[in-house]
N, C-alpha and C positions, 0 to 999 in steps of 0.2 A: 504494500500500500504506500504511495505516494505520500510523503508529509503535507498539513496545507500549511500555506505562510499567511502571517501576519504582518501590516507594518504598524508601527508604533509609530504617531506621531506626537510627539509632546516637546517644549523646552525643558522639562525640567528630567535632566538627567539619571536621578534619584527615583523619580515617579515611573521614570523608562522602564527602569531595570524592578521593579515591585512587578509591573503590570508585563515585562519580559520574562521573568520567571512562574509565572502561574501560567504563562502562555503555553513557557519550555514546559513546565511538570505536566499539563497536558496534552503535552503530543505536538505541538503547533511550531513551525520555525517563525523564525524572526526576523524581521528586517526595522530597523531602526531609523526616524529623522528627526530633528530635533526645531521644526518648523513647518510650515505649507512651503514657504518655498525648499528648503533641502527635501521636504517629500516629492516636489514635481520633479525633480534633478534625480530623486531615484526611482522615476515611471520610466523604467525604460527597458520595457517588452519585459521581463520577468515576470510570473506568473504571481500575484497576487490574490489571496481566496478571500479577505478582508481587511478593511482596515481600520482602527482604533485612533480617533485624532481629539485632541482637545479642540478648544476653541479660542479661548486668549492664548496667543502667541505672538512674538516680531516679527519683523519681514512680512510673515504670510500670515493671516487667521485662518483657523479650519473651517469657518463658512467658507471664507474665500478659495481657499483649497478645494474646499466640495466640489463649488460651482466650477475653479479648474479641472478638477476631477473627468466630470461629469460633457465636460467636452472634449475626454480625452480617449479615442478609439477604443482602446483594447480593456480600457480601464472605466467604460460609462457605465458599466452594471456592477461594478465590485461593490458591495456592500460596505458600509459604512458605518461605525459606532461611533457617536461621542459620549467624549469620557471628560465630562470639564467639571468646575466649579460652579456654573451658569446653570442657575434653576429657575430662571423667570420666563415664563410663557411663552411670552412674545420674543426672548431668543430660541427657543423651543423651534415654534413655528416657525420661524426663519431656518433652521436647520436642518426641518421635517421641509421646508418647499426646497431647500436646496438638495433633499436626497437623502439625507439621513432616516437610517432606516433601525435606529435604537438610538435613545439618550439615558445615559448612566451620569448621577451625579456623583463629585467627590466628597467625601470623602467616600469608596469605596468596597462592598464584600469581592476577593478574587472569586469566589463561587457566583457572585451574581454575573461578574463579569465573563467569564467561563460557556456559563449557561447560555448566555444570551449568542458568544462567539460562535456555539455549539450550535445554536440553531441557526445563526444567518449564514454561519460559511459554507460557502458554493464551490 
């Protein structure tokens, strides 16, 4: 059986490697960015089965990522989790119209996070 991959996008280095290793003990590889923009610099043809992105971040936000995402050929249907700090509705829905297809708030359980990887990765 094939591994699926995972990419993490977050800045916080520390948060990476929490939400990288519950990925690892479950089966999942890993690919790691620490922005939306270092995540578009590493779309590049690799086989992606989901991705895990915060939302406040430099350079890029993960809205902004999505919507790049999401015009980007091989990569317009990959599934998408965020995992931020951001509980308020209306960044919600801005999330959910750019694509996101699970919102998980911080601080969070690796079993909820897990479950939910489990059921959208493709």
């Amino acid at each position: 059986m094939t591994t699926k991959t995972v990419m993490i996008v977050d800045d916080s280095g520390s948060f990476r490697t929490v939400v990288k290793l519950a990925l690892l003990k479950a089966g999942y590889g890993v690919v790691e960015a620490g922005d939306g923009k270092d995540a578009a610099a590493k779309l590049d043809g690799r086989k992606l089965n989901l991705i895990v992105c915060d939302v406040n971040m430099p350079n890029m936000d993960g809205i902004s990522f999505l919507k790049h995402l999401r015009t980007t050929g091989s990569y317009k249907f990959t599934p998408v989790i965020m995992l931020t700090t951001e509980s308020q509705e209306a960044k919600k829905a801005e999330g959910k119209a750019a694509g996101a297809r699970a919102w998980i708030t911080k601080p969070f359980q690796p079993s909820v996070l897990i479950d939910a990887v489990n059921r959208l990765c493709v």
